[in-house]
ZAVOGU-155020 format. One line per 4 residues: their letters; for each residue x, z, y of N, C-alpha, C, CB. Coordinates in nm, 2 decimals, always signed. Glycine has a CB too. Layout:
N
a> X:Z:Y:X:Z:Y:X:Z:Y:X:Z:Y ~ ...
# end
This chain:
123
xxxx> +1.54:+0.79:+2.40:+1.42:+0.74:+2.33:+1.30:+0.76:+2.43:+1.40:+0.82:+2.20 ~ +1.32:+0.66:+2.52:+1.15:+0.66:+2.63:+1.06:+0.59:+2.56:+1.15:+0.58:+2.78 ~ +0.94:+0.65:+2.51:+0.83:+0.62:+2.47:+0.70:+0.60:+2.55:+0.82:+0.72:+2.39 ~ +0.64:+0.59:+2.49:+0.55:+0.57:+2.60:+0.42:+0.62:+2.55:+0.55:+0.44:+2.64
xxxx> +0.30:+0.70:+2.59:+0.23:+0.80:+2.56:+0.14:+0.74:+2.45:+0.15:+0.87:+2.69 ~ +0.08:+0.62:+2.45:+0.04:+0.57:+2.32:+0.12:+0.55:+2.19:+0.00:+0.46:+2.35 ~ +0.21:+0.53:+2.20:+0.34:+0.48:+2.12:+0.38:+0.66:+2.05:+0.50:+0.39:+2.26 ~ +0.38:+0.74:+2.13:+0.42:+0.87:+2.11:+0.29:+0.89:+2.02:+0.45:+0.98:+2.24
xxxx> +0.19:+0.84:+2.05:+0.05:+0.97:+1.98:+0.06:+0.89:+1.90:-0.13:+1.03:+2.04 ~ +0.09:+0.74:+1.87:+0.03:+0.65:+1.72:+0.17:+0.68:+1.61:+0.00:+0.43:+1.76 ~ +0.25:+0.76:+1.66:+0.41:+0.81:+1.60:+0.33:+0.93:+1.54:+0.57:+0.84:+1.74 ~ +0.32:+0.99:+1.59:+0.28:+1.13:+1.57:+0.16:+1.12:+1.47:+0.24:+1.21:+1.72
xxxx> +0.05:+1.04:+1.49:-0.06:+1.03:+1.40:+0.02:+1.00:+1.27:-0.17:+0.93:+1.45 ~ +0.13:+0.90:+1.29:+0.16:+0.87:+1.14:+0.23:+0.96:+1.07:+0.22:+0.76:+1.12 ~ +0.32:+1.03:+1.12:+0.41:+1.14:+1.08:+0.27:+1.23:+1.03:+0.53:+1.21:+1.22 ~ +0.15:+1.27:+1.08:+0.07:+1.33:+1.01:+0.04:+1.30:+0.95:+0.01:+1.37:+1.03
xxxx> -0.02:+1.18:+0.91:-0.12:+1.14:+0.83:-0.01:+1.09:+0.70:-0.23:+1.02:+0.91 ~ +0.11:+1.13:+0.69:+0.18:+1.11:+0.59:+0.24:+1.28:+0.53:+0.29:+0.99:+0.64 ~ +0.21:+1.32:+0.63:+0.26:+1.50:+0.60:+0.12:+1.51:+0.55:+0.31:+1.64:+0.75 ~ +0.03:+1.45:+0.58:-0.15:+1.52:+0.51:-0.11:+1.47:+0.35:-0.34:+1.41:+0.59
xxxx> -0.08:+1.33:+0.36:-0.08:+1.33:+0.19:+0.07:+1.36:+0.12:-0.13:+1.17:+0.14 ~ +0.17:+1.40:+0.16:+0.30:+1.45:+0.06:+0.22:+1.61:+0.04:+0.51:+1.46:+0.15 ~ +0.17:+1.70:+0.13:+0.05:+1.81:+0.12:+0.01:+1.82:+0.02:-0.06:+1.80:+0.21 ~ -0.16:+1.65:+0.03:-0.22:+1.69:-0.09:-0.17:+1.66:-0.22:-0.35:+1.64:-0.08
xxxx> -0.08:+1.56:-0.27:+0.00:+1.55:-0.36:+0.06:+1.67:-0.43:+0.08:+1.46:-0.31 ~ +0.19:+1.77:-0.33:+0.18:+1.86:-0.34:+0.10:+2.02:-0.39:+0.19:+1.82:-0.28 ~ +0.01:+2.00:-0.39:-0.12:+2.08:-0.39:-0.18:+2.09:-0.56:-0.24:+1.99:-0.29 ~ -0.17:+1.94:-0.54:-0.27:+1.87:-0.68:-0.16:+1.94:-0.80:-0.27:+1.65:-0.69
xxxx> -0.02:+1.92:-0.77:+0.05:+1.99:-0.92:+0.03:+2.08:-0.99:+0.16:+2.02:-0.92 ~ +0.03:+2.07:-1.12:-0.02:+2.21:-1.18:+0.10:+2.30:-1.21:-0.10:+2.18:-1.32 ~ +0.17:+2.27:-1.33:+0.26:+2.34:-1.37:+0.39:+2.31:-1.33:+0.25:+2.34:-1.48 ~ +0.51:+2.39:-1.33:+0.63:+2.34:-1.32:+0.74:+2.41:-1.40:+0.65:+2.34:-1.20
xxxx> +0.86:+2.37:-1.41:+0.95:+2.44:-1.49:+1.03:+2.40:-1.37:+1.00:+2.40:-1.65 ~ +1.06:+2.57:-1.33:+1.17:+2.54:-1.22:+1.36:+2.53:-1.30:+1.16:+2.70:-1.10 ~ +1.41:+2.45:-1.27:+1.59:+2.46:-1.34:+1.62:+2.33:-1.39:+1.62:+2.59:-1.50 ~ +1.68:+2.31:-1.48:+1.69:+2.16:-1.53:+1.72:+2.14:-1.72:+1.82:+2.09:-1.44
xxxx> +1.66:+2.10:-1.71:+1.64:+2.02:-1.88:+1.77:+1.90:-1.94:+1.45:+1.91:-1.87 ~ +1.81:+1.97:-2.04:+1.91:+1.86:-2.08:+1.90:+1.82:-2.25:+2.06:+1.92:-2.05 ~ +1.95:+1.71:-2.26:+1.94:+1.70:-2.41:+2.09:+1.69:-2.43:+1.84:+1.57:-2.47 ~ +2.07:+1.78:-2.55:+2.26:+1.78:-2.61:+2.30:+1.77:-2.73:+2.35:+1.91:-2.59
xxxx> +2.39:+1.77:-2.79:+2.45:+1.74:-2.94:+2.51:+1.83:-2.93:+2.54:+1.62:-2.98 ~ +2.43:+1.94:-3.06:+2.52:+2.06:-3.15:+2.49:+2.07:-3.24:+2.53:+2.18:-3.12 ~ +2.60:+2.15:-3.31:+2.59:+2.22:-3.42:+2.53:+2.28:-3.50:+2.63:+2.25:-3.42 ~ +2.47:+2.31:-3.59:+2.36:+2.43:-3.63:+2.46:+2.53:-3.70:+2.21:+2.37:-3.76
xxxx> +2.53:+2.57:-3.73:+2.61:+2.63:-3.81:+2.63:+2.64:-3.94:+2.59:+2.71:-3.79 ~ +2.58:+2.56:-4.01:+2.57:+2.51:-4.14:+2.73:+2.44:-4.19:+2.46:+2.40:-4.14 ~ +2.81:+2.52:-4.29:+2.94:+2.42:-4.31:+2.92:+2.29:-4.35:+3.03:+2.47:-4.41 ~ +2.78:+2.30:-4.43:+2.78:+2.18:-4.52:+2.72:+2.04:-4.45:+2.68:+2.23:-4.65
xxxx> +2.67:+2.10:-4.38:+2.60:+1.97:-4.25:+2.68:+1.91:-4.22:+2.55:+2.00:-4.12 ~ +2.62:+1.80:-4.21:+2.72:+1.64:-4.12:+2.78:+1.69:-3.96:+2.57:+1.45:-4.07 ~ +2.68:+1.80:-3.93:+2.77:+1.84:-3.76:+2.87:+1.95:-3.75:+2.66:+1.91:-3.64 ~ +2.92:+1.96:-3.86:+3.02:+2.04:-3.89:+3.13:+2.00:-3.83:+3.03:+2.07:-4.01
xxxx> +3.14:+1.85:-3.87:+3.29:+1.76:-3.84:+3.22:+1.73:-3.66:+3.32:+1.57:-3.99 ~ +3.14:+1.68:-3.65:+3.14:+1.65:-3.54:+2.93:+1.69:-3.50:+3.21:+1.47:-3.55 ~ +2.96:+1.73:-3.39:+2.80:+1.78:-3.31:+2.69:+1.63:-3.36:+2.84:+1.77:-3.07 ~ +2.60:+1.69:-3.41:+2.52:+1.56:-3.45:+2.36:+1.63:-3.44:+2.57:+1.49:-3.63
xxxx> +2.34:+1.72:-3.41:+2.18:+1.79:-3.40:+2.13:+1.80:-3.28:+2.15:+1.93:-3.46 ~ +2.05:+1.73:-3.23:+2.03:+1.67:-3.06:+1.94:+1.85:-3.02:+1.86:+1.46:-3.03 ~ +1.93:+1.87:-2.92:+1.85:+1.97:-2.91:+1.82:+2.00:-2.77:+1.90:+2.07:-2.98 ~ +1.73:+2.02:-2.70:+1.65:+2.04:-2.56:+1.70:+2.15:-2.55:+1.49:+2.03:-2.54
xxxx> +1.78:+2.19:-2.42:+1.81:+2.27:-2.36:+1.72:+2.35:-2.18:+1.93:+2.21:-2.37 ~ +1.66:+2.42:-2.13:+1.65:+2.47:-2.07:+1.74:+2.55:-1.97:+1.59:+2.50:-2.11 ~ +1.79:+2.53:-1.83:+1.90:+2.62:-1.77:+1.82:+2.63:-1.62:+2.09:+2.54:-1.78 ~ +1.82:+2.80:-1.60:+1.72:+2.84:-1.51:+1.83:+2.96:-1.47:+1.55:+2.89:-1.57
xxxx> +1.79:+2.96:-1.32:+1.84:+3.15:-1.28:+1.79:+3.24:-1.22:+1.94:+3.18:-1.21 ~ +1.78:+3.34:-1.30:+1.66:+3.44:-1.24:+1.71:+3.58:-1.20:+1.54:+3.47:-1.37 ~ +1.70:+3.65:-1.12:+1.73:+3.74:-1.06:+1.92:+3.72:-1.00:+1.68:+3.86:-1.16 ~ +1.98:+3.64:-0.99:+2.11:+3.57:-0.97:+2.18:+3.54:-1.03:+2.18:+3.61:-0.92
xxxx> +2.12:+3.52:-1.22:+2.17:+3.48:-1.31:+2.17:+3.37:-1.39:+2.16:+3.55:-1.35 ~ +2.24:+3.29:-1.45:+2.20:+3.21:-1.48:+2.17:+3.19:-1.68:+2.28:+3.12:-1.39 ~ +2.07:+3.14:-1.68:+2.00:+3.13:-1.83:+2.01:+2.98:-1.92:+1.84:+3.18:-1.81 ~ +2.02:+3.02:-2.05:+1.97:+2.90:-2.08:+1.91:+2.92:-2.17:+2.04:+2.81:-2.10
xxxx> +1.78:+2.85:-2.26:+1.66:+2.87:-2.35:+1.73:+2.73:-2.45:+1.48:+2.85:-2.26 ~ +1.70:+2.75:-2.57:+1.65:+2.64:-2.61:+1.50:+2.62:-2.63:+1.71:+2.62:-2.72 ~ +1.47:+2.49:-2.60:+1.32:+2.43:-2.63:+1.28:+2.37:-2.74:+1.28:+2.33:-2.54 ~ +1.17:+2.45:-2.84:+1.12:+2.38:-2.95:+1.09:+2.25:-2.94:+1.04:+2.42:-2.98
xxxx> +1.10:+2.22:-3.08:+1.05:+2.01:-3.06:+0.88:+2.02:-3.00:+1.04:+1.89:-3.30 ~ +0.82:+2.12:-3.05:+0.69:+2.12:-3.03:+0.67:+2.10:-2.90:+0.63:+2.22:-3.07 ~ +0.72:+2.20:-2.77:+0.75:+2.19:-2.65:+0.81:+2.13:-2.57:+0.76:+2.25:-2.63 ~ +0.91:+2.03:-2.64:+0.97:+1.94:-2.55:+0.90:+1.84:-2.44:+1.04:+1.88:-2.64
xxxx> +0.80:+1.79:-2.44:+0.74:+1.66:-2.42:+0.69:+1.76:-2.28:+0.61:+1.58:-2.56 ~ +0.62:+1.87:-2.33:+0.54:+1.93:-2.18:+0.63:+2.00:-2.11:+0.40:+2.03:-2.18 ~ +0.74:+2.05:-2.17:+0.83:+2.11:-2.07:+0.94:+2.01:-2.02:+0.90:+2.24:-2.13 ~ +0.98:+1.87:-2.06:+1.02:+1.79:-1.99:+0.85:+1.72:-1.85:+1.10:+1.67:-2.14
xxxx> +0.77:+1.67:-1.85:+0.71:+1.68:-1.79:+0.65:+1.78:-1.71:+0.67:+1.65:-1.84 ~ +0.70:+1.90:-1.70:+0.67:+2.00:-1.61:+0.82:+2.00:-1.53:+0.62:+2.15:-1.70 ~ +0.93:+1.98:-1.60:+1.05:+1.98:-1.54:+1.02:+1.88:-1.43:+1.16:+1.95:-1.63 ~ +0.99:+1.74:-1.49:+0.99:+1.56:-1.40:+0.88:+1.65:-1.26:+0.86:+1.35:-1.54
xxxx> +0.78:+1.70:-1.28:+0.70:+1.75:-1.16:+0.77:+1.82:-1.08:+0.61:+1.84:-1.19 ~ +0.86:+1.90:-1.13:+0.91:+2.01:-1.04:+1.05:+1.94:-0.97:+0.93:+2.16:-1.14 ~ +1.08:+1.81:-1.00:+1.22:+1.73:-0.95:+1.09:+1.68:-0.83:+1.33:+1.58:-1.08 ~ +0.98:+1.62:-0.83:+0.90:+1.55:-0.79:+0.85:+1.66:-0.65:+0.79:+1.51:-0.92
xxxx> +0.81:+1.79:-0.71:+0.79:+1.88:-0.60:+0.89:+1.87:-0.51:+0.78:+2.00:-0.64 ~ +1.03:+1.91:-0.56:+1.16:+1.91:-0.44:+1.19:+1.80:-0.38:+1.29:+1.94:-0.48 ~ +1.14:+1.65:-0.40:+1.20:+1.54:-0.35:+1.09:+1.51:-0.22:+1.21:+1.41:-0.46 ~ +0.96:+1.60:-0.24:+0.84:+1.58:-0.14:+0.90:+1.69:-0.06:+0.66:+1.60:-0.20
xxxx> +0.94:+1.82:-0.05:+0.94:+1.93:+0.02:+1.07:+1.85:+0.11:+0.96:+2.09:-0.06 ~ +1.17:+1.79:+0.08:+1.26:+1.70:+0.13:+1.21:+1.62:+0.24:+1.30:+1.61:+0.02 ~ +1.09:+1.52:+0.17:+1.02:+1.44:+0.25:+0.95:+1.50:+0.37:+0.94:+1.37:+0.17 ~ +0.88:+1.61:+0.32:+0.87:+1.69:+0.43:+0.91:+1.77:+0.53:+0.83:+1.72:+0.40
xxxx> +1.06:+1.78:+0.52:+1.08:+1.84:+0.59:+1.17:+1.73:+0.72:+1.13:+1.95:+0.51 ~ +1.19:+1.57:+0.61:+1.23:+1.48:+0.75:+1.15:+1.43:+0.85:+1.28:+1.35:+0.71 ~ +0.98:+1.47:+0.77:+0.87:+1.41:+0.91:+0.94:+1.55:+0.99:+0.64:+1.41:+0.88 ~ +0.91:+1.69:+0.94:+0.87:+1.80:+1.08:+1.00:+1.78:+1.15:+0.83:+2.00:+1.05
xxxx> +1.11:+1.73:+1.11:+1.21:+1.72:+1.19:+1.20:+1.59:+1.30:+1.33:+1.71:+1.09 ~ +1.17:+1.51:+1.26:+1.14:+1.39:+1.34:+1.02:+1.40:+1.42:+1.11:+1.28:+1.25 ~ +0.93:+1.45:+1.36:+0.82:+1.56:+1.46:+0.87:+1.58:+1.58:+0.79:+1.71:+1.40 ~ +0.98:+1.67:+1.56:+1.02:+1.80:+1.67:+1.10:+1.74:+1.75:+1.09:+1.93:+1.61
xxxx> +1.20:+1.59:+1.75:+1.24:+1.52:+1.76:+1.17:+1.46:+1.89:+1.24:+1.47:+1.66 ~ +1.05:+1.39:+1.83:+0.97:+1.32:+1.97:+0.93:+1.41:+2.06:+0.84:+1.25:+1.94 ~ +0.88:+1.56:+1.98:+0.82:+1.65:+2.09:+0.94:+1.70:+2.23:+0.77:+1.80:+1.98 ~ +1.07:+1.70:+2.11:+1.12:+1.71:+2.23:+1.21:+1.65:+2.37:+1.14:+1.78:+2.19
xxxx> +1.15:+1.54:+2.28:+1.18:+1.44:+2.37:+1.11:+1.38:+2.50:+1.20:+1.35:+2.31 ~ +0.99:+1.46:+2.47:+0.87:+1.46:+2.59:+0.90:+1.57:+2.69:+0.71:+1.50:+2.53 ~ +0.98:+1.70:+2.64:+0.99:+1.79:+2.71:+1.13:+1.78:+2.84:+1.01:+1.89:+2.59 ~ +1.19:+1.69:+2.80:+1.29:+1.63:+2.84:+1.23:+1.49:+2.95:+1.36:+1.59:+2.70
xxxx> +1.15:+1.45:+2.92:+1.11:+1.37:+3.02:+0.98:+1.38:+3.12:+1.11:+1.27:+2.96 ~ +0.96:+1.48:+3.07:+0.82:+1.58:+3.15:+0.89:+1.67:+3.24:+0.71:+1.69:+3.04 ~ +0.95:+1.72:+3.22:+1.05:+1.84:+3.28:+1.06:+1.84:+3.45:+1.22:+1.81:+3.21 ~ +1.03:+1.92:+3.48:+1.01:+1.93:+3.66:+1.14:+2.02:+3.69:+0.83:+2.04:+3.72
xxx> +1.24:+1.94:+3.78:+1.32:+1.96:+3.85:+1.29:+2.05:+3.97:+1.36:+1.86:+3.86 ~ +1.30:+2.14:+4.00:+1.26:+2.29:+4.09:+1.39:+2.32:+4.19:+1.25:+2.44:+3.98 ~ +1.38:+2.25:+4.31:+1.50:+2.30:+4.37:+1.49:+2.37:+4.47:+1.59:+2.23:+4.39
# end
């Protein structure tokens, strides 16, 4: 990959100036629910209920792991809406720390590809 020293710095500007905003994006988030959110069909324990014969009561689940364990919550109807939206942020956070981490790689990439063609042969 021979570049050429303008070509290298207008590479490099962009790889920043796209790590500046996954950053401030980054930054801006407020809340998050780290783990993942599911919606499922169960049972309430009721004989007399229609989900007796078969799972029919939808219900928001929470599954997180904390100290090397793994948990699961149920989520009230009340809380569903902001803890699915705090969840969608926090899928949103990991897909940017991703994105970020293919610029500094691609970064390090050109850098050291300069080091490679700068390099003084000493004999």
């Amino acid at each position: 990959m021979q570049l050429s020293s303008a070509t290298l710095k207008k590479n490099l500007q962009d790889i920043h100036e796209r790590r500046s905003q996954l950053i401030d994006s980054l930054i801006a988030i407020d809340s998050l629910i780290v783990g993942n959110v599911y919606d499922v069909m169960r049972r309430c324990g009721n004989p007399y209920c229609h989900c007796a014969v078969k799972p029919g009561h939808r219900q928001t689940l929470l599954m997180y792991t904390q100290k090397g364990r793994r948990h699961c919550k149920l989520v009230r109807r009340k809380d569903e809406e902001r803890i699915k939206q705090a969840w969608q942020r926090y899928r949103y956070f990991r897909k940017s720390l991703g994105k970020l981490r293919t610029l500094n790689q691609r970064e390090l990439a050109l850098l050291r590809v300069q080091i490679k063609k700068r390099r003084l042969n000493y004999k």
